[in-house]
Backbone as JSON Lines, residues from 0, in Angstrom:
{"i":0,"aa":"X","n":[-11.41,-16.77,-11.09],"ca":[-11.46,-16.18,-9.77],"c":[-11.27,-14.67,-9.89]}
{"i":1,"aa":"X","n":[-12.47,-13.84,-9.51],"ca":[-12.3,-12.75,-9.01],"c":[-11.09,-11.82,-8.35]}
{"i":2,"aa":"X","n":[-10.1,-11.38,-8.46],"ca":[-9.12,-10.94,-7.47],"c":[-9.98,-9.37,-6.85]}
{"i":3,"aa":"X","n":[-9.51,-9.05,-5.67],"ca":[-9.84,-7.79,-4.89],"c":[-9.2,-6.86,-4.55]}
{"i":4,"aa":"X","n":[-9.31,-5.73,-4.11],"ca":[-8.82,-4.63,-3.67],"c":[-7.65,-5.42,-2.53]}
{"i":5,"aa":"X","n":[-7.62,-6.36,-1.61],"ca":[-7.39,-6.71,-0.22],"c":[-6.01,-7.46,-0.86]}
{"i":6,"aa":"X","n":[-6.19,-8.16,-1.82],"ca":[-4.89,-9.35,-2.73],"c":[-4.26,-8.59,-3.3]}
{"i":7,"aa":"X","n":[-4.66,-7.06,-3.5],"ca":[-3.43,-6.33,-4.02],"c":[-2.93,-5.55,-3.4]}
{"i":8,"aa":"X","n":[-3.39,-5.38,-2.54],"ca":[-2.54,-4.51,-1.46],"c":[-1.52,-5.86,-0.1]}
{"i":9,"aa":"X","n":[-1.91,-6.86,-0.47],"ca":[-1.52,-7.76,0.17],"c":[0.24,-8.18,0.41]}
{"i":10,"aa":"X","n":[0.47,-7.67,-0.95],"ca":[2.04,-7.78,-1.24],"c":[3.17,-6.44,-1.49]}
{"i":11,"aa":"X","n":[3.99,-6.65,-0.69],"ca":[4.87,-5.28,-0.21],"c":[5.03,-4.82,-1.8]}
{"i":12,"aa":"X","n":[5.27,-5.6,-2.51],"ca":[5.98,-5.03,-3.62],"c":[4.97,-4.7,-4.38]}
{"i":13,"aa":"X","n":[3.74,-5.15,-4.57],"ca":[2.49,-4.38,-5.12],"c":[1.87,-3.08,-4.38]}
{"i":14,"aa":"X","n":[2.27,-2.76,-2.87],"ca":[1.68,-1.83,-2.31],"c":[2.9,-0.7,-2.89]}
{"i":15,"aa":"X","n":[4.66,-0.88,-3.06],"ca":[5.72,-0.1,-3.67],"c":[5.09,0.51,-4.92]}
{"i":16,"aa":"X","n":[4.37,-0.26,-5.64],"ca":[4.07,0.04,-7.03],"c":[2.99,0.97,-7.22]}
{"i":17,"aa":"X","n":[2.12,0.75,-6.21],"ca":[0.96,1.29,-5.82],"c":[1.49,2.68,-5.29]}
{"i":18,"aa":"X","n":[1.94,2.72,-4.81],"ca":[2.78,4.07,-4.28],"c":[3.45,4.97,-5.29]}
{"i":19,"aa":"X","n":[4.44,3.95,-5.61],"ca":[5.36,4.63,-7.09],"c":[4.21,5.39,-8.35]}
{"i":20,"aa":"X","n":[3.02,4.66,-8.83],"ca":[2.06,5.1,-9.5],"c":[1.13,6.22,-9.21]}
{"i":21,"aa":"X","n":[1.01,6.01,-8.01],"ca":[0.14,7.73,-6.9],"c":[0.94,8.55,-7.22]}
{"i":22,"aa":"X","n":[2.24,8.8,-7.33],"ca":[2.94,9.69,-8.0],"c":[3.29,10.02,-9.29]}
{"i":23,"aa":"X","n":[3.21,9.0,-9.94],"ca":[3.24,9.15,-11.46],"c":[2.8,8.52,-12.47]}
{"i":24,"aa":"X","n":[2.57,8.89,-13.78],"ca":[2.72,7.69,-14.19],"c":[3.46,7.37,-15.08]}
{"i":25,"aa":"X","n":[3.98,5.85,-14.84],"ca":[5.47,5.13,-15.31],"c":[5.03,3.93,-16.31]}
{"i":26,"aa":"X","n":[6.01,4.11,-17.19],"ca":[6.2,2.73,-17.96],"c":[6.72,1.4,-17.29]}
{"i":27,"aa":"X","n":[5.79,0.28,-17.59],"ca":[6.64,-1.19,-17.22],"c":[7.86,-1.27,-17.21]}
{"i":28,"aa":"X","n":[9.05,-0.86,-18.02],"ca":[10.33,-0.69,-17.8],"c":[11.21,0.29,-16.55]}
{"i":29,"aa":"X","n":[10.18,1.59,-16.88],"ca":[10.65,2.04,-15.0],"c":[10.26,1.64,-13.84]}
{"i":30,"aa":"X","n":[9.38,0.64,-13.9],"ca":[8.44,0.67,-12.92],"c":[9.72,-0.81,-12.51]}
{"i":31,"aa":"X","n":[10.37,-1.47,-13.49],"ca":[10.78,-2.6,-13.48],"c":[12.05,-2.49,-12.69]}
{"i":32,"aa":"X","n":[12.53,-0.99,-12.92],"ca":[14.08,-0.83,-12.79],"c":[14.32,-0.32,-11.3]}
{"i":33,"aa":"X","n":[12.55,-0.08,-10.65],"ca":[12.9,0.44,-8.71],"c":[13.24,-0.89,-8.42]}
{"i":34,"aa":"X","n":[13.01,-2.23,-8.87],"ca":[12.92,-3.6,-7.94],"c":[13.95,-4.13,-8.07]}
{"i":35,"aa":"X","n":[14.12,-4.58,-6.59],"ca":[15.17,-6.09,-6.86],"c":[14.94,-7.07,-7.6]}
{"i":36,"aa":"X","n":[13.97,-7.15,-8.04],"ca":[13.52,-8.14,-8.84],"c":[13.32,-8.55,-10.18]}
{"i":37,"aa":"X","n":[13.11,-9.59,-10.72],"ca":[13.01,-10.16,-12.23],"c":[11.66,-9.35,-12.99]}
{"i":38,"aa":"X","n":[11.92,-8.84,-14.06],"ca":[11.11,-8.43,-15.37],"c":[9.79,-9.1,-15.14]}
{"i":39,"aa":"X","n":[9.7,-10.57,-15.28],"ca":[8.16,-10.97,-15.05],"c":[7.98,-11.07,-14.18]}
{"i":40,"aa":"X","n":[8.57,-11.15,-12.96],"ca":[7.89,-10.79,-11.57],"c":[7.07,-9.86,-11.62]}
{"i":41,"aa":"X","n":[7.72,-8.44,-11.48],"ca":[7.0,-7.3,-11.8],"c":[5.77,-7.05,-12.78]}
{"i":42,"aa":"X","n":[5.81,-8.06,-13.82],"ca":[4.9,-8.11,-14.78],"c":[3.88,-8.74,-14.19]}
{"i":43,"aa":"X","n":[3.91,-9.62,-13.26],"ca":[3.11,-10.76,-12.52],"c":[2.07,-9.79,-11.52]}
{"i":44,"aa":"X","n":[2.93,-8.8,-10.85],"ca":[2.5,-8.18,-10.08],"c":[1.56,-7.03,-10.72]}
{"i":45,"aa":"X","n":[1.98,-6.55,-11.73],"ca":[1.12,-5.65,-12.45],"c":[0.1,-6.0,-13.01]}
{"i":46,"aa":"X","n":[-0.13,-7.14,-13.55],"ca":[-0.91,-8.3,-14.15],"c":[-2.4,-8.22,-12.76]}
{"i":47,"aa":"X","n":[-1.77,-8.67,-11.45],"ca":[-2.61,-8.85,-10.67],"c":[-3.13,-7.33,-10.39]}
{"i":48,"aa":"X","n":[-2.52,-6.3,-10.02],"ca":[-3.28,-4.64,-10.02],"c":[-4.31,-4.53,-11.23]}
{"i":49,"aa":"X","n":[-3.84,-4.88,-12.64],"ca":[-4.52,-4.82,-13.4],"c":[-6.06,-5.4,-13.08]}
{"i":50,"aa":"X","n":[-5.84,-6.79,-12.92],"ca":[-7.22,-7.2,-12.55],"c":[-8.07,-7.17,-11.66]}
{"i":51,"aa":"X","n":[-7.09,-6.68,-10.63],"ca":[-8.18,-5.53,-9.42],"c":[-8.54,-4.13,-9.9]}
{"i":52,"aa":"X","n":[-8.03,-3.84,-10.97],"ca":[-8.67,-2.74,-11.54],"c":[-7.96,-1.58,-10.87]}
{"i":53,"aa":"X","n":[-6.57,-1.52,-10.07],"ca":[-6.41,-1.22,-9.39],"c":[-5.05,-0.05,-10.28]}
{"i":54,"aa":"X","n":[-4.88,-0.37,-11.18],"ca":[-4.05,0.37,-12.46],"c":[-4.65,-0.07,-13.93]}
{"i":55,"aa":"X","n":[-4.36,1.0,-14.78],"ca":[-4.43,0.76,-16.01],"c":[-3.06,0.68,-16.59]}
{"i":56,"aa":"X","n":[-3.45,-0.38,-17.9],"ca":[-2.38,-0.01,-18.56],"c":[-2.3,0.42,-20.41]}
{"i":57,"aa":"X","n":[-1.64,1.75,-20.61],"ca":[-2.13,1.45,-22.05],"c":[-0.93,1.87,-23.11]}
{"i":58,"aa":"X","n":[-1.22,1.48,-24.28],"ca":[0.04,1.4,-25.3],"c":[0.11,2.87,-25.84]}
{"i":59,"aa":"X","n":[1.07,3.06,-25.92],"ca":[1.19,4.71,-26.61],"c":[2.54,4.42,-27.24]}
{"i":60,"aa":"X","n":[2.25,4.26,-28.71],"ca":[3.7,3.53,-29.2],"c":[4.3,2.55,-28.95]}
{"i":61,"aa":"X","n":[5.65,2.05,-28.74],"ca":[6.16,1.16,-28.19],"c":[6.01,1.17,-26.69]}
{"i":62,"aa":"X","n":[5.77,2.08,-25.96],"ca":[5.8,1.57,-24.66],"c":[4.52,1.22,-24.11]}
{"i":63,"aa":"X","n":[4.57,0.72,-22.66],"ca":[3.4,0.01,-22.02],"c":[3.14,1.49,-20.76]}
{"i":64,"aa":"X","n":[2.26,2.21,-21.15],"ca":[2.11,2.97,-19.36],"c":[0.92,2.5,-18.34]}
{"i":65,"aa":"X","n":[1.22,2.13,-16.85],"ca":[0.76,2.21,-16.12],"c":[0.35,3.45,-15.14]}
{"i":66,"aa":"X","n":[-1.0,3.46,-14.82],"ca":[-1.59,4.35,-14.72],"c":[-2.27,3.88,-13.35]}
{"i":67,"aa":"X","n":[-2.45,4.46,-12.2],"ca":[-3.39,4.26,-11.15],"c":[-5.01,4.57,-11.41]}
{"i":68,"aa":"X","n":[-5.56,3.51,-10.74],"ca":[-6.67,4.04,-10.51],"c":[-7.02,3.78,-8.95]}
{"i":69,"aa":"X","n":[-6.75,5.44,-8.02],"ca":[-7.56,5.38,-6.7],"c":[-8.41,5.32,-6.28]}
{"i":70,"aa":"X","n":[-9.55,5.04,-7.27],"ca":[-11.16,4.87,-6.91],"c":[-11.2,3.51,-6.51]}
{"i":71,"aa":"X","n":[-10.7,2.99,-7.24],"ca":[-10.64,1.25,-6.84],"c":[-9.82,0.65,-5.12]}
{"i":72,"aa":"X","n":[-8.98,1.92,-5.17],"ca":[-8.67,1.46,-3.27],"c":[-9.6,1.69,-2.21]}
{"i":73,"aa":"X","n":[-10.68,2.47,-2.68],"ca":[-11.43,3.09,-1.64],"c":[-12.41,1.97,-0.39]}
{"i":74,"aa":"X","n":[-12.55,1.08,-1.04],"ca":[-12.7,-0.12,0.35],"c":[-11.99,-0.74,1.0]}
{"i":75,"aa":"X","n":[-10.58,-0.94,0.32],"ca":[-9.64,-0.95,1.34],"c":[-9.19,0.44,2.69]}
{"i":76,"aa":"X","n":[-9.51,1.71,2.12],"ca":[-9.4,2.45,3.01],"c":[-10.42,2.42,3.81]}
{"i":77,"aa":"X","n":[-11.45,2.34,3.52],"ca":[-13.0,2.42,4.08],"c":[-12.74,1.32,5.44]}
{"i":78,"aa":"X","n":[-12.45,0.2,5.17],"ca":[-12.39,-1.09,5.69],"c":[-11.17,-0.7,6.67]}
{"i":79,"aa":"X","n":[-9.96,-0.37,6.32],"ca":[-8.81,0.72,7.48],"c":[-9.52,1.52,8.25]}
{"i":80,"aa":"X","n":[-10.11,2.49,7.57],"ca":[-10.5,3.74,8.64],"c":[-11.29,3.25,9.48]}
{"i":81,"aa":"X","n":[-12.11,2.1,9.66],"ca":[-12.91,1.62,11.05],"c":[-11.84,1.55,11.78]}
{"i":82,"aa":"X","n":[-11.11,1.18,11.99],"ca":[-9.99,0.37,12.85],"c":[-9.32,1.34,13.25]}
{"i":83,"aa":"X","n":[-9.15,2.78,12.76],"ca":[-8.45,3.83,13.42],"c":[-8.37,4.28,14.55]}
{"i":84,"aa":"X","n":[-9.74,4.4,15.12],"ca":[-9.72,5.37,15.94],"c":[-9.78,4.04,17.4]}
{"i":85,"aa":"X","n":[-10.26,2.55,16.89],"ca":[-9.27,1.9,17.8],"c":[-8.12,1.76,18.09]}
{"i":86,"aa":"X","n":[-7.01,1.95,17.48],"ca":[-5.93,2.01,17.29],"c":[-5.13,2.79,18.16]}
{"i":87,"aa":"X","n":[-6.21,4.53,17.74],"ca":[-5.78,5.3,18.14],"c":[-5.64,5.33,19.69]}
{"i":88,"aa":"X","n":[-7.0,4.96,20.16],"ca":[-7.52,4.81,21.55],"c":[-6.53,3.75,22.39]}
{"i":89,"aa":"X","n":[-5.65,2.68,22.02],"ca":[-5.14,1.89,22.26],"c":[-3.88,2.09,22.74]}
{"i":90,"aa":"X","n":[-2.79,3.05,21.26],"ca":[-1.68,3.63,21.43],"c":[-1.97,4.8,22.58]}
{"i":91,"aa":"X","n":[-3.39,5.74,22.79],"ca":[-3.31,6.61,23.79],"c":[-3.13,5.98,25.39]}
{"i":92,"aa":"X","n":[-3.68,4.98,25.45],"ca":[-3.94,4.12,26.72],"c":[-2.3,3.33,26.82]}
{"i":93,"aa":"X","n":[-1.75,2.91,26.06],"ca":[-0.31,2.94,25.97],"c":[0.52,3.87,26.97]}
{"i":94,"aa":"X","n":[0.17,4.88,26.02],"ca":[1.14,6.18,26.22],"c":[0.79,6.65,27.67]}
{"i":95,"aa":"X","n":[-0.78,6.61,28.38],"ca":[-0.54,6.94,29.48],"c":[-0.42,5.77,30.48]}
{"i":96,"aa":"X","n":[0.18,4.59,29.83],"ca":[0.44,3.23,31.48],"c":[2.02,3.64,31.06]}
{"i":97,"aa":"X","n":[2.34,4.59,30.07],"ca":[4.17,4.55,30.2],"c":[4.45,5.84,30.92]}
{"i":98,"aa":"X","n":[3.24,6.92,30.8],"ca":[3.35,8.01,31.86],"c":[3.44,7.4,33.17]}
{"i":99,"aa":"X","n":[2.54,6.57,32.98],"ca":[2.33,6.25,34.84],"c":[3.67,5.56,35.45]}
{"i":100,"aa":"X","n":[4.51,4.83,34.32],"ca":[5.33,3.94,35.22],"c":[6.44,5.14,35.18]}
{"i":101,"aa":"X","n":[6.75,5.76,34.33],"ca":[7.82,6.61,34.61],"c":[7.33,7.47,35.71]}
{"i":102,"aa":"X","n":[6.46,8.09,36.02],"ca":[6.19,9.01,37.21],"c":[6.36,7.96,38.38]}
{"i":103,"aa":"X","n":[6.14,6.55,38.56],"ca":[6.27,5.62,39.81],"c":[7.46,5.66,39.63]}
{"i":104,"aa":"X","n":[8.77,5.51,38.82],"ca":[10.17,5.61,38.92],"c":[10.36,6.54,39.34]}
{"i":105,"aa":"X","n":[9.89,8.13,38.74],"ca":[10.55,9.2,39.14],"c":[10.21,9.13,40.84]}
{"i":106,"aa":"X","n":[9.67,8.99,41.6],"ca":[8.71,9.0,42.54],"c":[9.94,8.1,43.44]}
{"i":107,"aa":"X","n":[10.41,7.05,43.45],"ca":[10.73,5.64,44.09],"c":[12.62,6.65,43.82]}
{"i":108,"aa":"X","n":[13.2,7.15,42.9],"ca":[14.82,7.54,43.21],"c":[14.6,8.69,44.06]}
């Protein structure tokens, strides 16, 4: 089975990692030591980025470095940015039925 851009961003702690890596890049052991969690968990999770292509990883001596690759998120953003400017339009239409009821309060004391 194929995994995708969508299954790795799917899990909080793969999107943390995903984050943590946009900023740097870290060895499996640091990457191990932000989580609450167990050694192969994290390995599990990197395992799956890996095969979305979504990080590299490569040996330089004894250690393991993980490496991002942001070309590989770009349909997940692509596939987000439709949905924005509904969003946007939604929270604006929000914001003015909460203008309106506060001006009917201010209005009514």
């Amino acid at each position: 089975m194929r995994r995708d851009v969508f299954q790795a961003i799917a899990d909080p702690v793969r999107r943390d990692i995903i984050d943590l890596l946009a900023k740097e890049t870290m060895t499996i052991n640091s990457i191990a030591e932000k989580f609450d969690v167990s050694r192969p968990a994290i390995s599990k999770h990197l395992k799956i980025l890996k095969e979305c292509d979504i990080i590299t990883i490569e040996q330089q001596g004894r250690q393991r470095f993980c490496m991002i690759q942001p070309k590989e998120l770009i349909p997940a953003f692509l596939w987000i940015d439709q949905y924005k400017q509904l969003w946007e339009d939604r929270l604006d239409n929000f914001e003015n039925y909460l203008h309106q009821l506060q001006s009917k309060n201010n209005k009514h004391e």
